[in-house]
C-alpha positions, 0 to 999 in steps of 0.5 A: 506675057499674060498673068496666066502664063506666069509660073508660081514658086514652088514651096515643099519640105525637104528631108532633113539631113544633119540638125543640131543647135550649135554655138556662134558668138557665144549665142545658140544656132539651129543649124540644118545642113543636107542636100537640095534636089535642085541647083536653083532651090532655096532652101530657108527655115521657116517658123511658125506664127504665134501670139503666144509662146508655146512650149515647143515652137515649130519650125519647117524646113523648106525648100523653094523653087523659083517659078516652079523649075527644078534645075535638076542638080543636087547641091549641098546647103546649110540654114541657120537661125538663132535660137532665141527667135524660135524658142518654145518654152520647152524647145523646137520641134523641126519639121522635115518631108514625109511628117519628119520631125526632130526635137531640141529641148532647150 
């Protein structure tokens, strides 16, 4: 199979379903839960690079598709990460599909 043929993942935002910072061994998660368009998509939360902490720092959620083929299927999925990795001084901002977004102050 020659390098042309192979297909690329696939990375667009998803909509956000249920969001909310929550406690886990006594240390704070941002956890987001909803539904993936597609049996095989992962789906991740992935922060923005800084040098400098901001004040609210970003984070995307994201869903990938391994080859670009959607296995059409929706499926339920759950991300979480700890907030202390992600932490702008003020908060987070989670950013979803169509310029969604949600604030945590923290």
């Amino acid at each position: 199979m020659s390098d042309s043929e192979h297909s690329e993942d696939e990375t667009r935002r998803l909509p956000i379903g249920d969001a909310r910072i929550e406690q886990r061994d006594g240390e704070a998660w941002l956890v987001v839960s909803g539904e993936a368009p597609c049996a095989n998509m992962e789906v991740a939360l992935e922060p923005a690079v800084y040098v400098v902490q901001p004040d609210w720092w970003q984070v995307t959620l994201i869903g990938t598709l391994p080859g670009g083929l959607c296995l059409t299927s929706i499926r339920p999925y759950e991300v979480a990460r700890p907030v202390r990795t992600i932490a702008g001084k003020q908060g987070i901002v989670l950013l979803g599909a169509d310029d969604e977004s949600r604030r945590f102050a923290l």
